[in-house]
N, C-alpha and C positions, 0 to 999 in steps of 0.2 A: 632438886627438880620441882617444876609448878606444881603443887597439888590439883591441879584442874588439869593437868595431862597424864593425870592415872586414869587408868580404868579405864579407856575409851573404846572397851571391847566387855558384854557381859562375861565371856569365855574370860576373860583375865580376873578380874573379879570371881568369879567360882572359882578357879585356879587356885586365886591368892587365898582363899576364905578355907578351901579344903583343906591347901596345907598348912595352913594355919591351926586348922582344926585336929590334925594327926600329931602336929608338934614338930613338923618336917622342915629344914632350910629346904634352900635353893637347890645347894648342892646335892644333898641328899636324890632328892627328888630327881635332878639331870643324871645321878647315877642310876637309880630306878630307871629312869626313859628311856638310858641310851642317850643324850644330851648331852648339853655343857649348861652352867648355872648362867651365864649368861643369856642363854635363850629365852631360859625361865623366867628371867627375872622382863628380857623382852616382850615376852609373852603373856606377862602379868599387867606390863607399864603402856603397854603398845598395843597395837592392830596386826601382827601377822594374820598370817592364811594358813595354820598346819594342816600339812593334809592328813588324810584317815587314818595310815599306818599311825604314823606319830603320836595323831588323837588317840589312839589305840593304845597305845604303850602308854602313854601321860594317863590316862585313867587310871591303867593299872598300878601304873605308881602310887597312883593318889587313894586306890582302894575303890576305886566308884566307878559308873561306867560313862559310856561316851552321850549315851543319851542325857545322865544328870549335868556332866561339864557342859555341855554343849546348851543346856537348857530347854533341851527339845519336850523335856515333861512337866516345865515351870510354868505353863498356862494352861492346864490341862482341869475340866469342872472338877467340884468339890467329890464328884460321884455319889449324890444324892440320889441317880435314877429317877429323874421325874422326866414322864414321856413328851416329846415334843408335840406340839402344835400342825395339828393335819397328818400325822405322821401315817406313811403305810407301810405296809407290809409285803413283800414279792418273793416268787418262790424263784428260785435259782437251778436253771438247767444242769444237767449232770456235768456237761464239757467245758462249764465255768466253774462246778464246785472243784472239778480235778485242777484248772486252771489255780483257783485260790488256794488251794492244799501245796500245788507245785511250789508256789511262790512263797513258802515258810516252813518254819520247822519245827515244833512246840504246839502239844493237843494236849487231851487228856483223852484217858481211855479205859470204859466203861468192864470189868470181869466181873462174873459169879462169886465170891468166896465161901467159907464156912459161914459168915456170920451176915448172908448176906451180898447187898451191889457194893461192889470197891470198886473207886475212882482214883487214877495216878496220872498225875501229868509227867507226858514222855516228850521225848523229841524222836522224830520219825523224818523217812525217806519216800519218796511217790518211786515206785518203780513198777515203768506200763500203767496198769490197770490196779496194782497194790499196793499194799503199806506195808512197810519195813521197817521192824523197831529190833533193837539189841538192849537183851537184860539178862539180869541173875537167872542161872539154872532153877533156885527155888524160887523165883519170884510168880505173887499171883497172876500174873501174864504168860510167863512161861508152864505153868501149872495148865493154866486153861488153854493153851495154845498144845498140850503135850496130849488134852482130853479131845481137841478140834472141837471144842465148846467155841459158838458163838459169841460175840464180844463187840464192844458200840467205839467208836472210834470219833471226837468231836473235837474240830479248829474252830475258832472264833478271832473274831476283831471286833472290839469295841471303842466308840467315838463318844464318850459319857460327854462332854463338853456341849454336842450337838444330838445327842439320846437315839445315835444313830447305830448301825452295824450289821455284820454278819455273821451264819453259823453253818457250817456244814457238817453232816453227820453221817459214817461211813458202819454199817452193819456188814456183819457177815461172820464165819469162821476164821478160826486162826488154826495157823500151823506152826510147830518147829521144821527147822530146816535140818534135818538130821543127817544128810551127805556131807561129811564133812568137807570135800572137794566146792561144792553149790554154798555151803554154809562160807567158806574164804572166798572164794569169788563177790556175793554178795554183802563180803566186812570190806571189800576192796572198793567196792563200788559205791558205798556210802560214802557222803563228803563229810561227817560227822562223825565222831563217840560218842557214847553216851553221856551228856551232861552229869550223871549220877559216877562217873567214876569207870576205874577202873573194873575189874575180874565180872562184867555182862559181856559174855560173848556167844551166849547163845540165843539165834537169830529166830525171829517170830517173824511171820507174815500172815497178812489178814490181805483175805479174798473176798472183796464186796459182792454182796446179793443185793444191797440198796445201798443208794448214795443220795442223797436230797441235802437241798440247801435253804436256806431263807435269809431275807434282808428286808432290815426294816430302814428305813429314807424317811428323812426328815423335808420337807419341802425348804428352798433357800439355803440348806447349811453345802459349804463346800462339797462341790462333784454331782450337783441335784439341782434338780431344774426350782424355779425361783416359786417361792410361795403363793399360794393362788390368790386374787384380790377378793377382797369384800365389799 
């Protein structure tokens, strides 16, 4: 085959390079997917369209996720953090902050400990007006959720490319859910587990007293009105 008809997809390229890199064939790898080695080797040499399930499985064959094959994080700034140029600052209403919480699932979350503030990043659930997280009986979340001690609850998005982004930040007490009937109703209704695994099934909910958000905007970079003149 031409050597100037390879590759004419970066997705085939990562492909070809990852398994390359694991020490995987063809075949291997369409048995990991779900596949046939021809596809693979299509999808190395060619222009397909897989769609997301697919890309889904082919990541996990390959060990990496769909964001690395895909290249969606291969132009993304060095993350130096130097602030943009006119950049401002804007506070973010409450029925946007719940809006952006809705819309993702991975914070971190702010308890008392012994030794001290402990920060854990969890993956959470918006339900109504709360947050909804599932962990270990002895974890320091469910400690502080068993005292209904207070506890800070923070999502972000950041755009280091463009020195732009958001943060919201949910205060208030937490609870265990200790009915055990209200405690399985609300593991059914989560569309997630716990990232962390298995044996966390005892359900914490945090009841905000405050929610505030803030966004910083870069003028000109993508979704922002364009730079001011000079």
């Amino acid at each position: 085959m031409d050597a100037t008809a390879r590759h004419m997809s970066d997705l085939g390229r990562r492909v070809e390079a990852r398994r390359a890199r694991l020490g995987l064939s063809r075949e291997e790898v369409a048995a990991r997917a779900g596949s046939t080695p021809g596809y693979i080797d299509l999808l190395e040499r060619q222009l397909p369209s897989p769609g997301i399930e697919f890309l889904i499985r082919l990541a996990n064959a390959l060990e990496t996720t769909v964001q690395d094959l895909t290249g969606y994080t291969a132009d993304f700034g060095p993350g130096r953090g130097q602030a943009a140029y006119h950049a401002r600052m804007d506070a973010i209403d409450e029925e946007e902050c719940w809006a952006l919480l809705a819309d993702h699932g991975v914070g971190r979350v702010a308890v008392t400990g012994s030794d001290g503030p402990e920060i854990y990043p969890v993956n959470y659930q918006v339900m109504g007006r709360e947050l909804l997280f599932m962990t270990a009986q002895d974890t320091p979340l469910a400690r502080a959720a068993a005292a209904g001690a207070v506890i800070a609850f923070e999502e972000d998005r950041a755009d280091e490319a463009f020195s732009q982004g958001w943060s919201v930040l949910v205060v208030g007490p937490a609870r265990n859910v200790s009915d055990p009937a209200a405690a399985q109703a609300l593991r059914e209704a989560a569309y997630s587990t716990p990232w962390a695994g298995e044996g966390r099934d005892t359900v914490v909910v945090l009841a905000p007293r405050r929610v505030t958000g803030r966004r910083i905007q870069a003028p000109g970079a993508p979704g922002t009105s364009p730079a001011p003149e000079l």
